[in-house]
N, CA, C and O atoms as a Maestro MAE file, in Angstrom:
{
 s_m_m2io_version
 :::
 2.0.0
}

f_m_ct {
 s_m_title
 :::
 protein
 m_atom[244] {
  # First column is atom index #
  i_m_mmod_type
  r_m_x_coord
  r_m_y_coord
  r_m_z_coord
  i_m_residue_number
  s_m_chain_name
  s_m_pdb_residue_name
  s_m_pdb_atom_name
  i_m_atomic_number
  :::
  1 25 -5.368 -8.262 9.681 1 A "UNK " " N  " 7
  2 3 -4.495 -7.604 8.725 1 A "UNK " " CA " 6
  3 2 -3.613 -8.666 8.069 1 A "UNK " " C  " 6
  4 15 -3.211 -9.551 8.824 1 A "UNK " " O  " 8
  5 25 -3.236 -8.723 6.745 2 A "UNK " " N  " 7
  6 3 -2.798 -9.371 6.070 2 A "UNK " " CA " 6
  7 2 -1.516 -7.867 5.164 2 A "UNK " " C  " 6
  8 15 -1.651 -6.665 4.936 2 A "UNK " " O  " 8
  9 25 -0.314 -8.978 4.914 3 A "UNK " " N  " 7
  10 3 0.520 -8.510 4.234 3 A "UNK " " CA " 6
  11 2 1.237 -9.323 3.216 3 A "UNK " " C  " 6
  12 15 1.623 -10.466 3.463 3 A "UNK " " O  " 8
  13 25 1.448 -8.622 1.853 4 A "UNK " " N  " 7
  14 3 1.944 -9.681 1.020 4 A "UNK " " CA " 6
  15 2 3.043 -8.487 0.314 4 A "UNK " " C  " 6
  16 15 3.123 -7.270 0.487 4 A "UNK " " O  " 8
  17 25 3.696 -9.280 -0.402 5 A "UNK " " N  " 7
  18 3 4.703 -8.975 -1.129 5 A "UNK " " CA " 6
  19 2 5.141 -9.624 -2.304 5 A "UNK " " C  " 6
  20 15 5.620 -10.754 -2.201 5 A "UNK " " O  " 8
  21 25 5.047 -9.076 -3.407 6 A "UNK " " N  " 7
  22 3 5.627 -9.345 -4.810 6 A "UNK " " CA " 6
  23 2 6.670 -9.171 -5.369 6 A "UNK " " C  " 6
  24 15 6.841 -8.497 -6.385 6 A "UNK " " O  " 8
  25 25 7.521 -9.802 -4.721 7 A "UNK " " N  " 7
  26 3 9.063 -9.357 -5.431 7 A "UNK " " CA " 6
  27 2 9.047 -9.162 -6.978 7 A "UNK " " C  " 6
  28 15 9.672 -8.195 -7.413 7 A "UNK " " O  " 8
  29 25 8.397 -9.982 -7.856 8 A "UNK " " N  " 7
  30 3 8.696 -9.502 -9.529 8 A "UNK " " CA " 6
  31 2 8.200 -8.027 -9.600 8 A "UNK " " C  " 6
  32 15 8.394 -7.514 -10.701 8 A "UNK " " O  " 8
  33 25 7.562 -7.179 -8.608 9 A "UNK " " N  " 7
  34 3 6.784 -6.160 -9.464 9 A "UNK " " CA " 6
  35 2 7.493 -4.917 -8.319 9 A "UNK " " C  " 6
  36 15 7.675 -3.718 -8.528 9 A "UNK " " O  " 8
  37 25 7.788 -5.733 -7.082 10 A "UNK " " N  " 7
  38 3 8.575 -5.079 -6.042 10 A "UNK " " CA " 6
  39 2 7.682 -3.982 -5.442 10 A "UNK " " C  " 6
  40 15 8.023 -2.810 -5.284 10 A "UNK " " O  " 8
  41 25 6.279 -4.616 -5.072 11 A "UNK " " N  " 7
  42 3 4.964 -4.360 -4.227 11 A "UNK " " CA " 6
  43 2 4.431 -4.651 -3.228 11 A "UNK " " C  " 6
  44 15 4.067 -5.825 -3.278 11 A "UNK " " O  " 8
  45 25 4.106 -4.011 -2.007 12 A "UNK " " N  " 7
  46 3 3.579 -4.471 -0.899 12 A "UNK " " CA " 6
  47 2 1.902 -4.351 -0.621 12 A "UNK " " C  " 6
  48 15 1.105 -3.489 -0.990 12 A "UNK " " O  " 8
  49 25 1.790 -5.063 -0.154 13 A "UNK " " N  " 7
  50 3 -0.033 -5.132 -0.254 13 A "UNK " " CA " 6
  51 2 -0.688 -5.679 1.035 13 A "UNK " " C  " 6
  52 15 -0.819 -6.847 1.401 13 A "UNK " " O  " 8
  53 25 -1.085 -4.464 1.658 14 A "UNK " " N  " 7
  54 3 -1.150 -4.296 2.967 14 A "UNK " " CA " 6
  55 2 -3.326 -4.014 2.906 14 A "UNK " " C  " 6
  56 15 -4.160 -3.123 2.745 14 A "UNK " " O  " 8
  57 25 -3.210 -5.650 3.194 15 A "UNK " " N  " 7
  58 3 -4.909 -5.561 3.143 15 A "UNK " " CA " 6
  59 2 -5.411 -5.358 4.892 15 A "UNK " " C  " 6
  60 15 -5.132 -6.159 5.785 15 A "UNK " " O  " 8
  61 25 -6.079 -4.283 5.032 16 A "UNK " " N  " 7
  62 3 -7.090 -3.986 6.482 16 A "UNK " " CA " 6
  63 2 -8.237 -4.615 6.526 16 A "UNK " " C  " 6
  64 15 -8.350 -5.134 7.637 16 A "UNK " " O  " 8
  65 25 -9.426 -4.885 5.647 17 A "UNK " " N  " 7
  66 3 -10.014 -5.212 5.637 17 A "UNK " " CA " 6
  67 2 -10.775 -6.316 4.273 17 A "UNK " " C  " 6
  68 15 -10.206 -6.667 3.239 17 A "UNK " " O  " 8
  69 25 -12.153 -6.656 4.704 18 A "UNK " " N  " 7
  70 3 -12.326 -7.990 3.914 18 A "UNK " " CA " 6
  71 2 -13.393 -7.105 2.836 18 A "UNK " " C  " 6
  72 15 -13.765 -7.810 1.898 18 A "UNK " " O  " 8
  73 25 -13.804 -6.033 2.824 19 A "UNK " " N  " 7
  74 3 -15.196 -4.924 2.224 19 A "UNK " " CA " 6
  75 2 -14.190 -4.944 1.007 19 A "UNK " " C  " 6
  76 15 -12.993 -5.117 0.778 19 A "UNK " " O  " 8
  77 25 -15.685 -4.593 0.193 20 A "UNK " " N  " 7
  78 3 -15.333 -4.638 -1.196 20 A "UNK " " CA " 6
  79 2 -14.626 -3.017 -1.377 20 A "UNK " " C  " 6
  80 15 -14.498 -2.137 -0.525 20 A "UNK " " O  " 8
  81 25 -14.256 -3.024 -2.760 21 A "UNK " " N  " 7
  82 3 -13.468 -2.055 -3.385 21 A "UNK " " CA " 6
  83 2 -14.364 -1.035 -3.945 21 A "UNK " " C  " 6
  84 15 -15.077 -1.276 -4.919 21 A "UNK " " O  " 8
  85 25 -14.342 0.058 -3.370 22 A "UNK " " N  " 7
  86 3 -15.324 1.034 -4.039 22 A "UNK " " CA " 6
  87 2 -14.465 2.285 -5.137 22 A "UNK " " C  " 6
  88 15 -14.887 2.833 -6.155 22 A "UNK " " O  " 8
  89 25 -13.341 2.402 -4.535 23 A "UNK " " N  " 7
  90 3 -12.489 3.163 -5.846 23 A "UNK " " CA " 6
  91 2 -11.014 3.454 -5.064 23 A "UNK " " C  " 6
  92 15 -10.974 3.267 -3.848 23 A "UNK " " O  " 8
  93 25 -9.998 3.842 -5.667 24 A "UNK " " N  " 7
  94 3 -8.444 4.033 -5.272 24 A "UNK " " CA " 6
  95 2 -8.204 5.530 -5.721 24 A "UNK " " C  " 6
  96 15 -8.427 6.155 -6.757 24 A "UNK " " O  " 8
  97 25 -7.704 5.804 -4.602 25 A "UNK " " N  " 7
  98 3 -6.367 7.056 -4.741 25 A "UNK " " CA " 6
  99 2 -4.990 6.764 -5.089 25 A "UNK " " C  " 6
  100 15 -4.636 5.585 -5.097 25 A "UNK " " O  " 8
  101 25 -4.208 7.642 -5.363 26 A "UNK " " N  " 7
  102 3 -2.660 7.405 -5.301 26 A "UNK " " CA " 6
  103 2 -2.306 8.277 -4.744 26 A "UNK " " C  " 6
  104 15 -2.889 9.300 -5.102 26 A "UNK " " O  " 8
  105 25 -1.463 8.450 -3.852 27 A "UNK " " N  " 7
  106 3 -0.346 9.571 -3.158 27 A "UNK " " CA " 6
  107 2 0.958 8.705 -3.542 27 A "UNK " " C  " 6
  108 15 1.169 7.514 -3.314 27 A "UNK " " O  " 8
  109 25 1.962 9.878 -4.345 28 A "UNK " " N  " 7
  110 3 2.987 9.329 -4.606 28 A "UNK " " CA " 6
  111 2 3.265 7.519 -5.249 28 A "UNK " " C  " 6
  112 15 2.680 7.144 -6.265 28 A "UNK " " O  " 8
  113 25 4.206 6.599 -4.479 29 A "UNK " " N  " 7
  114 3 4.061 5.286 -4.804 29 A "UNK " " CA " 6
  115 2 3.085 4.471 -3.874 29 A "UNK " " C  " 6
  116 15 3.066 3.244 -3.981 29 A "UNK " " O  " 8
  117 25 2.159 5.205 -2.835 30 A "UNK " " N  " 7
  118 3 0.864 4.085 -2.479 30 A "UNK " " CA " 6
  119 2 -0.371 4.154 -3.059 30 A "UNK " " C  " 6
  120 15 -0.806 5.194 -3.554 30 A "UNK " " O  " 8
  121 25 -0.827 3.360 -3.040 31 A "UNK " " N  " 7
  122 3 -2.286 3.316 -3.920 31 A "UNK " " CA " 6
  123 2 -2.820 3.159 -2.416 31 A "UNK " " C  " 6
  124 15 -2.266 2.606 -1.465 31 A "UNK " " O  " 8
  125 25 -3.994 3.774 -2.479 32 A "UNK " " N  " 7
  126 3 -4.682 3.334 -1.216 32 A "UNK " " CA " 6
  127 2 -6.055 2.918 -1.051 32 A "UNK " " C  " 6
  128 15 -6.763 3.841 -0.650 32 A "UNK " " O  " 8
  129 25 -6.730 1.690 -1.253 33 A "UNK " " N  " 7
  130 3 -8.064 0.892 -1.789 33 A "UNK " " CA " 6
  131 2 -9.289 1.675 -0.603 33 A "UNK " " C  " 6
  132 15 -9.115 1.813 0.608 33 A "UNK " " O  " 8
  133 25 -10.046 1.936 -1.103 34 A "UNK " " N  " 7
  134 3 -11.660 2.610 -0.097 34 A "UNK " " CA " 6
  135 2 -12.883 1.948 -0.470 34 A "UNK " " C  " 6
  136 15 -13.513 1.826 -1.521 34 A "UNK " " O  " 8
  137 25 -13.054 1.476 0.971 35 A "UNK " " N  " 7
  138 3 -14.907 1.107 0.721 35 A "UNK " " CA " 6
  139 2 -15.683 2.318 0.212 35 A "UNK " " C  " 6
  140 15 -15.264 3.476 0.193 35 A "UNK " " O  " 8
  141 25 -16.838 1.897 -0.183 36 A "UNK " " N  " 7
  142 3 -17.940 2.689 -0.094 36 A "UNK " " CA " 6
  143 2 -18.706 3.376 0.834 36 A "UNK " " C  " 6
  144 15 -19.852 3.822 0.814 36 A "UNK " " O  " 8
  145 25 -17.681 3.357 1.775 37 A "UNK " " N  " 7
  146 3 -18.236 4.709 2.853 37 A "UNK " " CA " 6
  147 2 -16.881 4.726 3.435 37 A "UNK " " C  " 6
  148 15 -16.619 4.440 4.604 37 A "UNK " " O  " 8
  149 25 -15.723 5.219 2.184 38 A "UNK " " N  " 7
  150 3 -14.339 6.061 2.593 38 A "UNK " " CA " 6
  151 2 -13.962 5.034 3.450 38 A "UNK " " C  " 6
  152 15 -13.226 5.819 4.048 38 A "UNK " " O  " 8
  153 25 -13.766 3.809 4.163 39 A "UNK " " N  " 7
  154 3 -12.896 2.990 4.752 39 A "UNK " " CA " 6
  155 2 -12.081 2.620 4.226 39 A "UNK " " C  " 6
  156 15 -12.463 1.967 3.256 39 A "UNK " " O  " 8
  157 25 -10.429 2.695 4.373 40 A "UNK " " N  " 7
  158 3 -9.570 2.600 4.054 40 A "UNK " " CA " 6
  159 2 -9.501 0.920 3.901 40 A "UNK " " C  " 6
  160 15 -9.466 0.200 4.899 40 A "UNK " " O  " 8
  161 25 -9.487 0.442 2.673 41 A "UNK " " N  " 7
  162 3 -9.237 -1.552 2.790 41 A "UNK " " CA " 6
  163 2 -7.773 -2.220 2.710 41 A "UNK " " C  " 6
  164 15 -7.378 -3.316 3.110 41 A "UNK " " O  " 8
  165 25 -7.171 -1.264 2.110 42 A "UNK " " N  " 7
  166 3 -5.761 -1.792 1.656 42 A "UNK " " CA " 6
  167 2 -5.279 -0.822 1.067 42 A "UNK " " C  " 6
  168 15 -5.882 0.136 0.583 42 A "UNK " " O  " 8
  169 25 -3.612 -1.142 1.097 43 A "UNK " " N  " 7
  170 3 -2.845 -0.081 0.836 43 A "UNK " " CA " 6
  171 2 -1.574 -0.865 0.058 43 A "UNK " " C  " 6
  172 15 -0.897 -1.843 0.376 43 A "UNK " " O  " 8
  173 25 -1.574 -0.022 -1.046 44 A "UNK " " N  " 7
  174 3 -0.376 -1.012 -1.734 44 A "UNK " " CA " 6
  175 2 0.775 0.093 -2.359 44 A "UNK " " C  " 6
  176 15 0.632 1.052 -3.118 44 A "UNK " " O  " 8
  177 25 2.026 -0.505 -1.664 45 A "UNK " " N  " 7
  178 3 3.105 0.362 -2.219 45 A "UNK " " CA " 6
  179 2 4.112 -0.331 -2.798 45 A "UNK " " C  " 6
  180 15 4.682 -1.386 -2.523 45 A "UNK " " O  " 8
  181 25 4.236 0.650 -3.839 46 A "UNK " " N  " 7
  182 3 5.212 0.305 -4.874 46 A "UNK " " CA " 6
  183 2 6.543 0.961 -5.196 46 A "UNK " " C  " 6
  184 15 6.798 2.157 -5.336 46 A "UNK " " O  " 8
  185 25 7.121 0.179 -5.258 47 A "UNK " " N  " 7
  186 3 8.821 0.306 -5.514 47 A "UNK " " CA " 6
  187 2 9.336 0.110 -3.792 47 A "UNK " " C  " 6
  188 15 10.068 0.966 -3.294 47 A "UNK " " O  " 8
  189 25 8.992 -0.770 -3.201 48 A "UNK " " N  " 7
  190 3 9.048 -1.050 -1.994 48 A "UNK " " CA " 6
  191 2 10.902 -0.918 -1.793 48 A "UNK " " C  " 6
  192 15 11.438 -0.192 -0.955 48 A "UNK " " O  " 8
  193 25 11.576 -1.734 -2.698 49 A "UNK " " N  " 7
  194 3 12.750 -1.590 -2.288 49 A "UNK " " CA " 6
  195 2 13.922 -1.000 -2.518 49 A "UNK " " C  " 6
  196 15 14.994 -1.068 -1.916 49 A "UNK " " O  " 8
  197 25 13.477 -0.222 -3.769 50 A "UNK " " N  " 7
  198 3 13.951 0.936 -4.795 50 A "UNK " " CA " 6
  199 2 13.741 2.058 -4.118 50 A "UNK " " C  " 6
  200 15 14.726 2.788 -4.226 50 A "UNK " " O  " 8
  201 25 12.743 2.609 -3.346 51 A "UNK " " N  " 7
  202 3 12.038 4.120 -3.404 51 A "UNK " " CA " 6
  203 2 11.438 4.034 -1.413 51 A "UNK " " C  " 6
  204 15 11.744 4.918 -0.613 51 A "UNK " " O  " 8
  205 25 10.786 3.075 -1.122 52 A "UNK " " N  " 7
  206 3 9.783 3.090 0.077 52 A "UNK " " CA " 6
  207 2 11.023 2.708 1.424 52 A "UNK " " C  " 6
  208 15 10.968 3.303 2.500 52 A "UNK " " O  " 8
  209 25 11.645 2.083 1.249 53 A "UNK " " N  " 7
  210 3 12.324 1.238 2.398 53 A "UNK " " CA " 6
  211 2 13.889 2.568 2.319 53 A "UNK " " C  " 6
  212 15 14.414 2.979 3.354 53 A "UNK " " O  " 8
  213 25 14.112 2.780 1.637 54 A "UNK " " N  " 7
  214 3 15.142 4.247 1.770 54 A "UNK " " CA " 6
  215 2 14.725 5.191 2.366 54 A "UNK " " C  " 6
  216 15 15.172 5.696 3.396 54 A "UNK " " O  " 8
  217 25 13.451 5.614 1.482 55 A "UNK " " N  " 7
  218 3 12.703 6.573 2.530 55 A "UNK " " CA " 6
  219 2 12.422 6.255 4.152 55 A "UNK " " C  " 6
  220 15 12.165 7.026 5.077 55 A "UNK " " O  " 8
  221 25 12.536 5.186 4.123 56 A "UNK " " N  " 7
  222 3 11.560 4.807 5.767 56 A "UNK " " CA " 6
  223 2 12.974 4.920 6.209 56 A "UNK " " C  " 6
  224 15 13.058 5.726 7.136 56 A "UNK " " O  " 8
  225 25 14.423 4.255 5.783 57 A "UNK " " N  " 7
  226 3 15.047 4.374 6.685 57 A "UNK " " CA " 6
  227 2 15.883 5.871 6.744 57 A "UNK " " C  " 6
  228 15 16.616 6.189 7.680 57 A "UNK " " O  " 8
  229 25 15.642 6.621 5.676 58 A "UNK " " N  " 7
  230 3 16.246 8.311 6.194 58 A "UNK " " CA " 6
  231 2 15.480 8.437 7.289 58 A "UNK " " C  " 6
  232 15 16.071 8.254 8.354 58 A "UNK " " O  " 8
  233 25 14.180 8.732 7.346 59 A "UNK " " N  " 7
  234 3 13.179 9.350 8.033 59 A "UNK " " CA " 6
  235 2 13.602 8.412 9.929 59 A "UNK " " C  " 6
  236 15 13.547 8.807 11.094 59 A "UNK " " O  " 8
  237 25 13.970 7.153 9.289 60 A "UNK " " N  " 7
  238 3 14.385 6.740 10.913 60 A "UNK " " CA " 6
  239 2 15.345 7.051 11.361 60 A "UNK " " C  " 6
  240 15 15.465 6.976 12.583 60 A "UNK " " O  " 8
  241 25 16.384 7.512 10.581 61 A "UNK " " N  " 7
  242 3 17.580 7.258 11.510 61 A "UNK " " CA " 6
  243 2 17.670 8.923 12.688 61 A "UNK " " C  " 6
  244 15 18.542 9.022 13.552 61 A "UNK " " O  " 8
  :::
 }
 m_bond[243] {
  # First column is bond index #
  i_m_from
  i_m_to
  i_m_order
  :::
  1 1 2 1
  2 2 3 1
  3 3 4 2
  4 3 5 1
  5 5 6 1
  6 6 7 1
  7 7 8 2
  8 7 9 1
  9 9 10 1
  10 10 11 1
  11 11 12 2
  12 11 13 1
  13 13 14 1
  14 14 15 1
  15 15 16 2
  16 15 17 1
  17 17 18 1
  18 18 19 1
  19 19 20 2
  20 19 21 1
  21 21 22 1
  22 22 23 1
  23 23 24 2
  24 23 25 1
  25 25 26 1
  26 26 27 1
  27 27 28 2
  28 27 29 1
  29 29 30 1
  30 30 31 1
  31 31 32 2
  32 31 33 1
  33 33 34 1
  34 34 35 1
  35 35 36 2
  36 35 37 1
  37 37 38 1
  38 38 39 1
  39 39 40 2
  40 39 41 1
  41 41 42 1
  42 42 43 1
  43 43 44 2
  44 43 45 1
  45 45 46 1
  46 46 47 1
  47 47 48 2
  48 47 49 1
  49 49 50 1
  50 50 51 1
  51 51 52 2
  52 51 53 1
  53 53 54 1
  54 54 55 1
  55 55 56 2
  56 55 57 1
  57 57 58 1
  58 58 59 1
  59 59 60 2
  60 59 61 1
  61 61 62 1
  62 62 63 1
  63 63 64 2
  64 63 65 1
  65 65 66 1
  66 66 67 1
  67 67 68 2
  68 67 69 1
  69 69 70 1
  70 70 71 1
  71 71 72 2
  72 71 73 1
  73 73 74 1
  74 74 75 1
  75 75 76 2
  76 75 77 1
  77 77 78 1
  78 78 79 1
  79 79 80 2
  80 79 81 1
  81 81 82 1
  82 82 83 1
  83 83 84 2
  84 83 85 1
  85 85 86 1
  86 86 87 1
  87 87 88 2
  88 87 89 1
  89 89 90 1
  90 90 91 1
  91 91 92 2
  92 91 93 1
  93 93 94 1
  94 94 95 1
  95 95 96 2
  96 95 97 1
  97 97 98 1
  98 98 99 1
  99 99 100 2
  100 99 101 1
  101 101 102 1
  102 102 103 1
  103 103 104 2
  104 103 105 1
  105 105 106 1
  106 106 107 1
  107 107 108 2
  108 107 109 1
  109 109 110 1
  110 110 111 1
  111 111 112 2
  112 111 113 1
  113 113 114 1
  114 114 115 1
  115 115 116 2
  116 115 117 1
  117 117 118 1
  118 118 119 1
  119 119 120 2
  120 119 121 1
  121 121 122 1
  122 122 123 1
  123 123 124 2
  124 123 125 1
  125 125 126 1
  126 126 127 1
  127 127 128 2
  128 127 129 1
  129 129 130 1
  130 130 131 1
  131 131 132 2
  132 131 133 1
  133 133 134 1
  134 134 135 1
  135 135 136 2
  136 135 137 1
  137 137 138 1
  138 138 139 1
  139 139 140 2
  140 139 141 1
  141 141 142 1
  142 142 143 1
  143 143 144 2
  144 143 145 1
  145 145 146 1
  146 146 147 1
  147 147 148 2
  148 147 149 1
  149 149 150 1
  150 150 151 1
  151 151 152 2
  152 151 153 1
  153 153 154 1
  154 154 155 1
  155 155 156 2
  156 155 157 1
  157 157 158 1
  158 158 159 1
  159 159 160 2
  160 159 161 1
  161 161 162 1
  162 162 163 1
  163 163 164 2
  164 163 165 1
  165 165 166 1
  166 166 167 1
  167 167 168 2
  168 167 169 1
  169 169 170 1
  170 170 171 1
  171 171 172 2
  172 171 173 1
  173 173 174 1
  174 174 175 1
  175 175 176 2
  176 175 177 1
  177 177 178 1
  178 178 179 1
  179 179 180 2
  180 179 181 1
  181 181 182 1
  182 182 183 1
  183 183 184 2
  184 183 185 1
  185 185 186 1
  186 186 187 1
  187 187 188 2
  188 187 189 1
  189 189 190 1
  190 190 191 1
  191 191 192 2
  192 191 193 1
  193 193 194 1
  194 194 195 1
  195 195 196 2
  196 195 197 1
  197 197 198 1
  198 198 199 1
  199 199 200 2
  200 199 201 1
  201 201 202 1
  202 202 203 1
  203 203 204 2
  204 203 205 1
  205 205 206 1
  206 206 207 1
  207 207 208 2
  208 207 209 1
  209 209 210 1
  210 210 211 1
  211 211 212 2
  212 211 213 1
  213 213 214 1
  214 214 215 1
  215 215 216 2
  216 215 217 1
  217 217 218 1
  218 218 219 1
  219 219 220 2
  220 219 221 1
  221 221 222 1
  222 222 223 1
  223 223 224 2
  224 223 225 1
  225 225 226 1
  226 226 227 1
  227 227 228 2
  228 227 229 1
  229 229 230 1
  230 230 231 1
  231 231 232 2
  232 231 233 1
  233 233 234 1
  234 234 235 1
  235 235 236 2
  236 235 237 1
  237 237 238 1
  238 238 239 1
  239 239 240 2
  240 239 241 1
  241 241 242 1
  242 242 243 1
  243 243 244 2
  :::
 }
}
């Protein structure tokens, strides 16, 4: 597993695997990358520090 982050665009990009890209969903701000037989490859969320990291920390406290 690999994780990256783009502060200019304020995106996280959370790669699972090395399989190619067969097509993307969106739920809300994640995009979520699928092989060609529905394996989840990567997951990329956006507005990480605006929108994602607020949410994560209501939901924790």
């Amino acid at each position: 597993m690999k994780i990256r982050y783009d502060k200019d665009v304020d995106a996280m990009m959370i790669i699972l695997s090395d399989k190619k890209l067969a097509y993307e969903s969106e739920v809300e701000n994640i995009v979520i990358g699928f092989s060609k037989d529905n394996e989840p490859i990567w997951l990329e969320i956006l507005d990480v520090t605006r929108d994602f990291l607020p949410k994560l920390n209501k939901i924790t406290k």
